[in-house]
C-alpha positions in Angstrom: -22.5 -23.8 32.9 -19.6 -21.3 32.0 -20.2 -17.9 30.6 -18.2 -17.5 27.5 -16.3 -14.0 28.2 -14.5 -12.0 25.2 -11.0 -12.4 24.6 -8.7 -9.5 25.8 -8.8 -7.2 28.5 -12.1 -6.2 30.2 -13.4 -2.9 31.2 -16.4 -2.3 33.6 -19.5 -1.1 32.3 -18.7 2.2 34.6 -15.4 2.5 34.3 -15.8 2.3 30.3 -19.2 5.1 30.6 -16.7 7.3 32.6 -14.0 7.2 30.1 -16.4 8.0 27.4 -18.0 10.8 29.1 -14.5 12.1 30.4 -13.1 11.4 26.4 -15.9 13.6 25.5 -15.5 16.4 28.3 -11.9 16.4 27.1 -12.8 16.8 24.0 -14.9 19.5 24.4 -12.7 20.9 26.8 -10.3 21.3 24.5 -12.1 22.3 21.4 -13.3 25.3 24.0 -9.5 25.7 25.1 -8.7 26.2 20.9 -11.4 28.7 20.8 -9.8 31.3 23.5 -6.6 30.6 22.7 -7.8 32.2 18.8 -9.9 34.6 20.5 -7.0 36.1 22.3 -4.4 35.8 19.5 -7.1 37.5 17.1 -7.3 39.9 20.2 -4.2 40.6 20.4 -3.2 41.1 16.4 -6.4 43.5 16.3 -5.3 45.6 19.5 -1.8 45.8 17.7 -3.1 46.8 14.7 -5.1 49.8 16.1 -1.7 50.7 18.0 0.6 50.7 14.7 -2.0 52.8 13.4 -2.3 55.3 15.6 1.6 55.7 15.7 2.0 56.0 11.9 -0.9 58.6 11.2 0.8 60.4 14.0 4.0 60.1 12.5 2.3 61.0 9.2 0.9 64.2 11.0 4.1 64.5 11.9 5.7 64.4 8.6 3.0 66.7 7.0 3.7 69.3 9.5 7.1 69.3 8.9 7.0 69.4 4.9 3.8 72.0 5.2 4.6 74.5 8.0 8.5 73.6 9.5 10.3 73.5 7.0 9.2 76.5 4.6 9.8 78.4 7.4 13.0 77.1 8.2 14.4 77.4 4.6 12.8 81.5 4.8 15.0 82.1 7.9 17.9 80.3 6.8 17.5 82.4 3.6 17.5 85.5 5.1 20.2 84.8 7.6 22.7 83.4 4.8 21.3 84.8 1.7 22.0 81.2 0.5 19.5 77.8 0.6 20.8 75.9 3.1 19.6 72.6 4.2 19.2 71.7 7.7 18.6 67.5 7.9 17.6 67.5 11.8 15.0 70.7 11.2 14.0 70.3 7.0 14.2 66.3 6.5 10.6 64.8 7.6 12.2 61.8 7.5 14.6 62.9 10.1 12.2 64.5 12.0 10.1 61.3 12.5 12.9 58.8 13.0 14.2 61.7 15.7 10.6 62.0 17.5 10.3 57.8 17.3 13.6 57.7 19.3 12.6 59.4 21.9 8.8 57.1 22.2 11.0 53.9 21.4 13.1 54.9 24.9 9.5 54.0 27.1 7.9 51.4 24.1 10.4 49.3 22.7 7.8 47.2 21.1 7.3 50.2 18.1 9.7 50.0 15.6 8.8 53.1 12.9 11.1 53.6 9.7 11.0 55.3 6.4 12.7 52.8 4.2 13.5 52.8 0.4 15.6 50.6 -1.8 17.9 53.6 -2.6 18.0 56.1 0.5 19.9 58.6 1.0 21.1 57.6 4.3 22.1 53.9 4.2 20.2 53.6 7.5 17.2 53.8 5.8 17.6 50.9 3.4 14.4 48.6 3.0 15.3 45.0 4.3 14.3 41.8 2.1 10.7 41.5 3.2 10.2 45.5 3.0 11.8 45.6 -0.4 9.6 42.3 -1.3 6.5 44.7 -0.2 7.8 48.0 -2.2 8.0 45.3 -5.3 4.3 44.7 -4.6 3.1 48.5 -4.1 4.8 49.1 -7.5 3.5 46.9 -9.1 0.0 47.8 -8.1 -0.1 51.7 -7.1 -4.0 51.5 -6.1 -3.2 49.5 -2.8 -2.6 51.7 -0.1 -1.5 50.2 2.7 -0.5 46.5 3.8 -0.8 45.1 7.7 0.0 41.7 8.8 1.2 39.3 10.7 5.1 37.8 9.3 8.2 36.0 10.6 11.3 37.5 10.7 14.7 35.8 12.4 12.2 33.2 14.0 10.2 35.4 15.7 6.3 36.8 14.8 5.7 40.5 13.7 2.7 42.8 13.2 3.6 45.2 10.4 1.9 48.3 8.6 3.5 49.5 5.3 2.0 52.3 3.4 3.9 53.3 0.2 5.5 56.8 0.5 4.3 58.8 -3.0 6.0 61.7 -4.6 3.9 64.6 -4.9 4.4 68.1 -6.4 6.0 70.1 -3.1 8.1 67.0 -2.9 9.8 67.1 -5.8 11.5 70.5 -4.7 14.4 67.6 -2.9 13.9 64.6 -5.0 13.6 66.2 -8.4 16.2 67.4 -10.5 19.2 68.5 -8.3 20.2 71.0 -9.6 16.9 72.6 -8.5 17.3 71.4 -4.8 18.8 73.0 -2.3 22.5 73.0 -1.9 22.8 72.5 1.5 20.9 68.8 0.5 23.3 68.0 -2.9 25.8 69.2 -0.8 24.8 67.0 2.3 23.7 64.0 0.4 25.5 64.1 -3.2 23.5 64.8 -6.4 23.1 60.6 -7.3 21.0 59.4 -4.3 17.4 59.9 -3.7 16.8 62.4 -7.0 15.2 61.8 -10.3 11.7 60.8 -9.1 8.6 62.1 -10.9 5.0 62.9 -9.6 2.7 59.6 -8.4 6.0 57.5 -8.1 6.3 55.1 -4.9 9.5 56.3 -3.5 9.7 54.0 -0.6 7.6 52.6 2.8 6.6 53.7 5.8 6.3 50.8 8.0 5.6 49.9 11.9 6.7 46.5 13.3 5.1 45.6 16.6 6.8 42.5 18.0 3.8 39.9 19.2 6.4 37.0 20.8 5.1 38.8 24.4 2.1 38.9 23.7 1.6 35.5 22.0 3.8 34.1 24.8 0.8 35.6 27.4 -2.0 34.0 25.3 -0.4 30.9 25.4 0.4 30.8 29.2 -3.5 32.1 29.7 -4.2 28.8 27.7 -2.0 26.2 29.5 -4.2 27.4 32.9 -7.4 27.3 31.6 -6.0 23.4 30.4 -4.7 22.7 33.6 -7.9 23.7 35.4 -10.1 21.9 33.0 -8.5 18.9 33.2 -8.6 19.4 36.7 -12.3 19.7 36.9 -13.0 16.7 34.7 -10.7 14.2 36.4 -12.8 15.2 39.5 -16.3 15.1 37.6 -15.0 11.6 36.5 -14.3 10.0 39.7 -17.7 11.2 40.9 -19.1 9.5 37.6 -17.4 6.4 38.5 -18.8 6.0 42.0 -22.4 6.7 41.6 -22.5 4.4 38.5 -21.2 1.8 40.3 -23.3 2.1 43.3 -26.7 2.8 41.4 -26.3 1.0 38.3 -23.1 -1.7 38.7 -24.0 -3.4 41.7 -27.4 -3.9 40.7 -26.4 -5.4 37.4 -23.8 -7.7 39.2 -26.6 -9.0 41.3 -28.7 -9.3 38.3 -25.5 -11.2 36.5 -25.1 -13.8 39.2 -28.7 -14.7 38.8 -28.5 -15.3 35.8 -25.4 -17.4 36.4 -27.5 -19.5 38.3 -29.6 -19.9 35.7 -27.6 -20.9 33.4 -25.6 -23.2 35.6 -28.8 -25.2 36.4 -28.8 -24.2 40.6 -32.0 -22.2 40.1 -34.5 -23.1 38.1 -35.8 -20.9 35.1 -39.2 -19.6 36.6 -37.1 -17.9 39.6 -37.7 -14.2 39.9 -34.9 -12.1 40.6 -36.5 -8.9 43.4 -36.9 -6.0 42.1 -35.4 -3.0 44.0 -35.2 0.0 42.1 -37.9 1.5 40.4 -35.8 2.9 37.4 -34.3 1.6 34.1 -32.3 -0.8 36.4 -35.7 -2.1 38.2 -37.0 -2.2 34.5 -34.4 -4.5 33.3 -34.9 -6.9 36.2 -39.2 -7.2 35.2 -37.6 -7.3 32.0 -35.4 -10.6 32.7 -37.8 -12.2 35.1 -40.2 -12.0 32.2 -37.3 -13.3 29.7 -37.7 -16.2 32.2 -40.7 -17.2 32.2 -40.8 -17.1 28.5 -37.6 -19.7 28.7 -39.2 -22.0 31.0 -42.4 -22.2 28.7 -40.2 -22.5 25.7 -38.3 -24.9 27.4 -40.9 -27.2 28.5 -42.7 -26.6 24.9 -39.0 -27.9 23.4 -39.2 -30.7 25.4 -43.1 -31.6 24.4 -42.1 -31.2 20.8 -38.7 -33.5 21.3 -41.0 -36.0 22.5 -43.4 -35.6 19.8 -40.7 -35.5 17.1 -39.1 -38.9 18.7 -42.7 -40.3 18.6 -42.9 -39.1 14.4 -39.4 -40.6 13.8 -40.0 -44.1 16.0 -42.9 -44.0 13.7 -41.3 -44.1 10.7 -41.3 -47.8 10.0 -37.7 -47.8 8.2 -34.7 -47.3 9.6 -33.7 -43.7 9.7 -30.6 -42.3 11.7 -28.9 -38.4 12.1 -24.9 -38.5 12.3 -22.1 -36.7 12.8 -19.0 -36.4 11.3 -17.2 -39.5 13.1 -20.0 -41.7 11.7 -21.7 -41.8 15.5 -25.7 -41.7 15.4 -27.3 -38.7 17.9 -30.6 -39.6 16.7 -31.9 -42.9 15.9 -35.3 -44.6 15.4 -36.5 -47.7 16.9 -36.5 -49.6 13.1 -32.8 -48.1 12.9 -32.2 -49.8 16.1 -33.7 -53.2 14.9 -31.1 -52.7 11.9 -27.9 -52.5 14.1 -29.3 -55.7 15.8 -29.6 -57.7 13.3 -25.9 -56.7 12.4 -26.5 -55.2 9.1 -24.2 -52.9 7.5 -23.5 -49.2 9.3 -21.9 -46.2 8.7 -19.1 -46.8 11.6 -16.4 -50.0 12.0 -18.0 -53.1 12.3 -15.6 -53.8 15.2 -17.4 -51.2 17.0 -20.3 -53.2 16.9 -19.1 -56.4 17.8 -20.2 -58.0 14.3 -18.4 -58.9 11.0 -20.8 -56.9 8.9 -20.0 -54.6 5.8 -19.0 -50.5 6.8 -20.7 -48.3 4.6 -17.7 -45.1 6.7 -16.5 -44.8 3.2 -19.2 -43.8 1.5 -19.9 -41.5 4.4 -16.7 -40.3 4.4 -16.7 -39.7 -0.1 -20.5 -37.8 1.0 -18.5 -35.6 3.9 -15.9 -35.0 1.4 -17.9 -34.2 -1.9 -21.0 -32.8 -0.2 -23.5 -34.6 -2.5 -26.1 -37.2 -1.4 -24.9 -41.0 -2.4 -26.6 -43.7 -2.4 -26.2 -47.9 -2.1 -27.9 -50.7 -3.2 -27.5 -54.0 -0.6 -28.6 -56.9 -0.6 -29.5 -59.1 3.1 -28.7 -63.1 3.3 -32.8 -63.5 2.9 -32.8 -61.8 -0.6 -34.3 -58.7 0.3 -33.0 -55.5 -1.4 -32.3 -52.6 1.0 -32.0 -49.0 -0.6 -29.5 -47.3 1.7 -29.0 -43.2 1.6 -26.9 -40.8 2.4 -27.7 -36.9 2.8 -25.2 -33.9 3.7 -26.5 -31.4 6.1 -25.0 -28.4 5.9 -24.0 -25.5 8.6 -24.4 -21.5 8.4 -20.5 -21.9 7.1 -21.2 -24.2 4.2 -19.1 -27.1 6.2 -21.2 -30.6 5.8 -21.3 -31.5 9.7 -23.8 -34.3 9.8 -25.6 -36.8 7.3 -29.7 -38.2 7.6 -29.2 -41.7 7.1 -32.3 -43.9 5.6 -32.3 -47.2 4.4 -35.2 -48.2 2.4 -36.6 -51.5 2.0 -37.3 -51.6 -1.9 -37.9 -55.4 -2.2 -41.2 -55.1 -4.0 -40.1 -52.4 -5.8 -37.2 -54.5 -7.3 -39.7 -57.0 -8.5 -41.9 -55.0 -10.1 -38.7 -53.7 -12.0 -37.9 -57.2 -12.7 -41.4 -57.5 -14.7 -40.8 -54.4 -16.4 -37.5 -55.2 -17.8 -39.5 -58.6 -19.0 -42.1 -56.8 -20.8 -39.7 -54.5 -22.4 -37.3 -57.4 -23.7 -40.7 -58.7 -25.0 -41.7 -55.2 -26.5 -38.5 -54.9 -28.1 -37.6 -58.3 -29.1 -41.1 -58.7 -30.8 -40.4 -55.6 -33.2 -37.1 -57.4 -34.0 -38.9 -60.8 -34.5 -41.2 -59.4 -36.7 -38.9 -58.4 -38.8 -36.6 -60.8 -38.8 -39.6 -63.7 -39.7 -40.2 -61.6 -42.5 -36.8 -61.3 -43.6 -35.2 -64.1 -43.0 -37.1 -67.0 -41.6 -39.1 -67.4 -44.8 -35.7 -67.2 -47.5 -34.0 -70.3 -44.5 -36.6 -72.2 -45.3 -36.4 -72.1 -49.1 -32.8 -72.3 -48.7 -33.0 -74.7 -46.4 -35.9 -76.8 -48.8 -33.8 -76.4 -52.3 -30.1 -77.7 -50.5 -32.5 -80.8 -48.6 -33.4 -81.3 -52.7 -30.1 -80.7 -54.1 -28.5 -82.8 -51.9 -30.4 -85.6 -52.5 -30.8 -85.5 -55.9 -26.7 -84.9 -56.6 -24.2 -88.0 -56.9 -21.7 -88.5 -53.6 -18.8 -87.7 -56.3 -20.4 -84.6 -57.5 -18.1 -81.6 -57.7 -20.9 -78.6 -56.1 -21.6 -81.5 -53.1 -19.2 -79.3 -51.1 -20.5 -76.5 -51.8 -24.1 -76.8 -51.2 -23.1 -77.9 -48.0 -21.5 -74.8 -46.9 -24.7 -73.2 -47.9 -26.6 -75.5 -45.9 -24.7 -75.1 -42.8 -25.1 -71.5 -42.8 -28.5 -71.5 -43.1 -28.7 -73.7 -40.4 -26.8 -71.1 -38.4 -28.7 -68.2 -39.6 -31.7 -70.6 -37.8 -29.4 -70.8 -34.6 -29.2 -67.1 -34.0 -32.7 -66.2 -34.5 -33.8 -69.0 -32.1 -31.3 -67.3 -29.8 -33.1 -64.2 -30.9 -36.4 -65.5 -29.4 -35.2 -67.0 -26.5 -34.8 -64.0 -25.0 -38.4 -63.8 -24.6 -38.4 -66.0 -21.3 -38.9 -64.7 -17.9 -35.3 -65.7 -16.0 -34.1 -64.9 -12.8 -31.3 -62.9 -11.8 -27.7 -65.3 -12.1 -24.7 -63.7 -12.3 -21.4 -65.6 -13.5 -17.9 -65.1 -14.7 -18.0 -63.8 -18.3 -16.2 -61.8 -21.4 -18.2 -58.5 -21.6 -17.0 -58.4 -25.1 -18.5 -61.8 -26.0 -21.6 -60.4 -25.0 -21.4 -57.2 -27.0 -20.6 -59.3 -30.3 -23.4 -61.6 -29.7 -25.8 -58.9 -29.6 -24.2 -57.2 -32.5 -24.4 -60.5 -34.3 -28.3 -60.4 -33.8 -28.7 -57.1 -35.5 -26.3 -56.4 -37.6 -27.6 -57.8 -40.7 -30.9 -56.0 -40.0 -29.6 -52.5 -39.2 -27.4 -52.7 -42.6 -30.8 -53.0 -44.6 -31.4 -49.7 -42.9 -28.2 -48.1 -43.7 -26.6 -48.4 -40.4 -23.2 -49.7 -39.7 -22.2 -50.5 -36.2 -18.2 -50.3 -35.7 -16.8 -52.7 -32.7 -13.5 -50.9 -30.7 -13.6 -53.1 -28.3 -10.4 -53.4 -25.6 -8.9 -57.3 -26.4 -7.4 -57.0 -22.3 -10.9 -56.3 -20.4 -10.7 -58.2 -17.0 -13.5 -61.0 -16.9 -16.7 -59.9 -15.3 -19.6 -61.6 -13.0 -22.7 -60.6 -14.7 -26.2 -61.5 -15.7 -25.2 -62.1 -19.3 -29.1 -62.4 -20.4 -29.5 -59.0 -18.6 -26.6 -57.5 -19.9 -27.5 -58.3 -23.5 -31.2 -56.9 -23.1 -29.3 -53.6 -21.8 -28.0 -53.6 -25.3 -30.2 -54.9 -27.3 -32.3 -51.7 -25.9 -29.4 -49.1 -26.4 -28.9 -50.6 -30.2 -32.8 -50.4 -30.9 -33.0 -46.9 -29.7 -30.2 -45.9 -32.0 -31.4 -47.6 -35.2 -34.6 -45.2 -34.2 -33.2 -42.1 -33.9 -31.2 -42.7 -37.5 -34.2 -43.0 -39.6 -31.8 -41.9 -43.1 -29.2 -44.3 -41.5 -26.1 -43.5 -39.9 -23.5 -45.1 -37.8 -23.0 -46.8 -34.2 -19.8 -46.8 -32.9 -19.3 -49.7 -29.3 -16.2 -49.4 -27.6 -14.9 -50.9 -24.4 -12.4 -50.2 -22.2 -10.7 -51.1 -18.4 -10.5 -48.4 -16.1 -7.7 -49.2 -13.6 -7.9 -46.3 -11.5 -11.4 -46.6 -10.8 -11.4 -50.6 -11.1 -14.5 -50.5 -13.7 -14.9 -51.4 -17.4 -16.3 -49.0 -19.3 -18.8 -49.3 -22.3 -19.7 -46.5 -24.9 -22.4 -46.4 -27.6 -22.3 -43.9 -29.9 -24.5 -42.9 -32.5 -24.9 -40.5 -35.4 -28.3 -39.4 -35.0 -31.0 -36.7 -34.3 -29.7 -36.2 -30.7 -31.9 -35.5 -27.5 -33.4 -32.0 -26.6 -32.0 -30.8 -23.6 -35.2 -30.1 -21.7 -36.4 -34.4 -22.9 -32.7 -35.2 -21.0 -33.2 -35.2 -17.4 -36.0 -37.4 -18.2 -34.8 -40.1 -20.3 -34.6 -42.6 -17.4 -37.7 -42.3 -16.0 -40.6 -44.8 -16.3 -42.7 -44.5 -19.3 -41.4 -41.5 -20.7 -41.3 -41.6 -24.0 -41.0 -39.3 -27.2 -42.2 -41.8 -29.9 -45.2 -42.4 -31.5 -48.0 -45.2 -30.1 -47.1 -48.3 -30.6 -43.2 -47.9 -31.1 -42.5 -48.3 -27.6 -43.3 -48.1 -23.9 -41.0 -46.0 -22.5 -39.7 -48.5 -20.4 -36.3 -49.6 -22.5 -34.0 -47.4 -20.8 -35.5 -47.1 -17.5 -35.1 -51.3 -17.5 -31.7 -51.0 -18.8 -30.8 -48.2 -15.9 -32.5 -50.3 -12.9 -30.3 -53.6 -15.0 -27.1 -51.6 -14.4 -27.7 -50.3 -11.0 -28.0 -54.4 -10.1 -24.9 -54.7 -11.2 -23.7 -51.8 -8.8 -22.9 -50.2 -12.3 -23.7 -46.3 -13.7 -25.3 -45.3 -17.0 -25.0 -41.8 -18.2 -26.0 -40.1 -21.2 -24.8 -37.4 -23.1 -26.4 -36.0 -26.0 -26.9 -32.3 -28.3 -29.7 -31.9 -30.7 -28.5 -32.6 -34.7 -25.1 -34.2 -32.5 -26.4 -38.3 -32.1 -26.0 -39.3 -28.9 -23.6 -41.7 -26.4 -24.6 -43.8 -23.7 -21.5 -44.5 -20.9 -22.1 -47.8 -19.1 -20.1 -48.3 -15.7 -19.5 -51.4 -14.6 -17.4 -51.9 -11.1 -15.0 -54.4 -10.8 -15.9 -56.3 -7.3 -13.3 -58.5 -5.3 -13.7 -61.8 -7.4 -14.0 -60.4 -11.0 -11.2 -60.1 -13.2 -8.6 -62.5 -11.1 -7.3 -65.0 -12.1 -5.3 -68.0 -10.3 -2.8 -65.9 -8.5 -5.3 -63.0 -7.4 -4.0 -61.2 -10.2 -6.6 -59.0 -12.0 -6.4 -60.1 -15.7 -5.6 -58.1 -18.5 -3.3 -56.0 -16.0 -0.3 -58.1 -15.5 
């Protein structure tokens, strides 16, 4: 026996618990890897943060030194030298002062970049670039934020920045107030446009530090790629370790157990063999676990087998023949009456060549049940007259595919007697509530009729003019006398002959009987039937009882009258005439339908019937190999279909032509 492996490529149990853990160690690795590498960047923005701070509140010391002390004393000494208020940039501008001082720090740390920038300096050196302008936009816009530090892009590398606005106070507006109360060494210097006209609490401009962090970012970055490189490192190592011990303490133990099972399963060992058990872990677990797995086989097995014997015993039991087949027709389980069948070469569901016999295949009726899915049934006749009941019924898989078919053939011999005695009694039943009337009705007028034209006849000359006459009336009275005889012949018990007949003849002879009788009740019965129906082999008596019962049940359900509408027609795709009968009456309930055909089910009242007309009439058309269907609404009347198949003789003529359809 062959293991049925997955499609694809195949990983070891191991190797795929290795990549897994590994998968995960990576993963984690990584996620751990993230974490430093935005530890160390938020490291290094915060320690660059604290730096830029430290330099601009010295540089704002600076600056307040200079405006507060430095330069009041300057502009005293300059005073009294000159006598006039000069203004010395390098010693009285704080803004020169600081850029001077940052020069000299920027020489050993290049990384600090400290300006005092405005959108309209004085000294075009100072003029805010787009981002600082961008940020002076925002300070004015709202004066209560006092300082702004991030992290920002500039010509595709990262900075840290600090910008706090630079506000004009009172001592300031001494240089950047009107000009002409500045001093003239500044208008002088500088012009009187630039840098005046300010007014207390205005934002005249920023003063910013940029820190580059490409350095330090690169750093963090390089810092990262080790720790990767080690990790990774580490984990390919922790894998390959992984690998090995799984594969010596859980891989080879499950190969072994694997091959025992393949042995197993092959049939070289039997079920009951015990695989040792040499670990006492989850591995040693699993093996009790399978050794018990097989034992519980081996007793299922051997309880399979008992109950295989026991079933074969139940269906050899069964005294009809009863068979299960597959989809080619071939029988996997038979019985031993199914096997007395096939000897005595009676009809199967595969070729008859197969069998070495010239009986009938039933294949195509198990191929139309494989097809449709729906049980089907045959009647069939043997040589000896015995009627055989044979059965067809889908089985169905998981995917809703019909795979095989139970095949039973039921002996129904007796049952086709008794049926042969019902449909007597009924024709009785229902001829005797048609006599009755008709004895009433018109046997008693015939005989007057008949009496008075016997008299009239006799008593007139030979040369008498109304001679003629009279003897038309006598002649159909006579007739009249015909059909009810006819009528009650129908009241004797014969068997089943079938010969070549006009199924429309039969219809209008029926019709005749009760035509006369239903039109005293108000119903008229309208004939459509097709003049090119193919002749027939039928039980004409049978037929006519079929009906006779049909008609009666119509006249019933129109109480008030009505009419009944009989049509034939010839069905040349499905080689079957076809009969309808139609009526205008009350209709059936749906929930009396499904039982219309059965046995003795009736809805009128005692004494009106048995229950047995149209379960007769159904068992008459089924002899015939025929179908009857009803269809039927309440307040909507009701129509009977009648199916009758066409079989290889009927409806041929000389030439093996099928008549009606030249």
């Amino acid at each position: 026996m062959n293991r049925c492996k997955p499609a694809g490529p195949q990983l070891r149990v191991g190797t795929r618990f290795a990549l897994t853990m590994g998968g995960i160690a990576t993963l984690l690795f990584c996620l751990f890897a993230a974490l430093i590498h935005g530890y160390l960047k938020q490291q290094v923005i915060e320690d660059t943060r604290e730096r830029a701070r430290i330099v601009l509140d010295l540089m704002e010391a600076v600056g307040a030194y200079a405006a507060d002390t430095l330069r009041p004393r300057m502009m005293n000494v300059v005073r009294e030298l000159t006598g006039e208020d000069e203004f010395i940039a390098e010693a009285m501008s704080t803004t020169r002062i600081r850029h001077g001082i940052m020069r000299f720090v920027e020489k050993k740390h290049s990384e600090f970049v400290y300006r005092r920038v405005a959108d309209q300096p004085r000294n075009p050196a100072n003029l805010a670039d787009p981002f600082q302008r961008a940020q002076l936009a925002q300070f004015r816009a709202d004066p209560e934020r006092g300082q702004w530090d991030g992290v920002h892009e500039q010509d595709g590398s990262r900075y840290f920045s600090i910008l706090r606005p630079i506000v004009v106070h009172d001592e300031c507006l001494k240089c950047h107030g009107r000009p002409e109360q500045a001093p003239v060494g500044l208008v002088e210097l500088y012009g009187p446009d630039l840098g005046f006209g300010h007014q207390n609490g205005e934002i005249l401009g920023l003063e910013t530090v940029t820190m580059s962090l490409t350095p330090a970012l690169e750093n963090v970055r390089r810092i990262t790629g080790h720790v990767l490189l080690i990790g990774f490192g580490v984990i390919l190592l922790i894998w390959v370790c992984a690998e090995g011990l799984f594969i010596q303490f859980i891989g080879q133990p499950l190969a072994r157990l694997i091959r025992r099972f393949d042995a197993i399963a092959g049939g070289t060992q039997p079920l009951r063999t015990e695989v040792p058990i040499a670990q006492r872990d989850e591995i040693g677990d699993l093996t009790a676990s399978f050794n018990a797995l097989a034992r519980h086989l081996a007793a299922a097995q051997e309880n399979l087998e008992t109950n295989a014997a026991v079933l074969q015993s139940i269906v050899n039991g069964i005294p009809e023949p009863l068979a299960l087949l597959n989809s080619n027709g071939n029988p996997s389980v038979i019985n031993q009456a199914y096997q007395s069948w096939l000897a005595e070469k009676c009809p199967v569901v595969f070729g008859a060549e197969n069998q070495g016999t010239t009986a009938e295949s039933l294949a195509p009726l198990l191929k139309t049940c494989l097809a449709d899915g729906r049980p089907l049934s045959r009647q069939w006749t043997s040589p000896d007259g015995r009627h055989y009941h044979i059965q067809f019924y889908p089985i169905r898989s998981e995917q809703g595919t019909v795979d095989q078919i139970v095949h039973t053939i039921h002996d129904v011999t007796l049952l086709k007697n008794a049926a042969r005695h019902l449909m007597q009694s009924e024709k009785m039943t229902a001829i005797g509530q048609l006599s009755a009337g008709i004895a009433h009705e018109i046997n008693n007028p015939l005989g007057i009729i008949l009496c008075y034209t016997t008299l009239l006849l006799r008593d007139l000359p030979a040369t008498a003019e109304c001679r003629e006459d009279i003897c038309v009336i006598e002649r159909q009275a006579a007739n009249c006398k015909r059909i009810v005889e006819q009528l009650l012949s129908f009241a004797r018990q014969t068997q089943t002959v079938k010969t070549p007949g006009r199924l429309n003849e039969s219809l209008r002879e029926v019709v005749a009987l009760v035509e006369h009788q239903f039109a005293k009740n108000g119903i008229t019965i309208e004939l459509r039937l097709d003049p090119d129906l193919p002749e027939l082999v039928f039980d004409g008596n049978q037929l006519k009882q079929v009906w006779l019962n049909l008609l009666m049940n119509a006249r019933q359900a129109m109480p008030t009258g009505g009419r009944i509408t009989i049509q034939s027609s010839f069905q040349v795709a499905e080689r079957a005439v076809r009969v309808n009968i139609a009526d205008t009456g009350s209709g059936i309930d749906a929930e009396v339908l499904p039982r219309i055909f059965d046995p003795f089910f009736t809805t009128k009242q005692t004494g009106e019937g048995t229950g047995l007309g149209l379960s007769v009439s159904f068992g008459i058309i089924q002899e015939h190999q025929g179908d009857l269907q009803v269809e039927s609404a309440p307040g909507k009347g009701a129509r009977f279909l009648i199916t009758l198949p066409l079989t290889e003789t009927d409806g041929k003529d000389g030439d093996g032509n099928l008549a009606g359809c030249r």
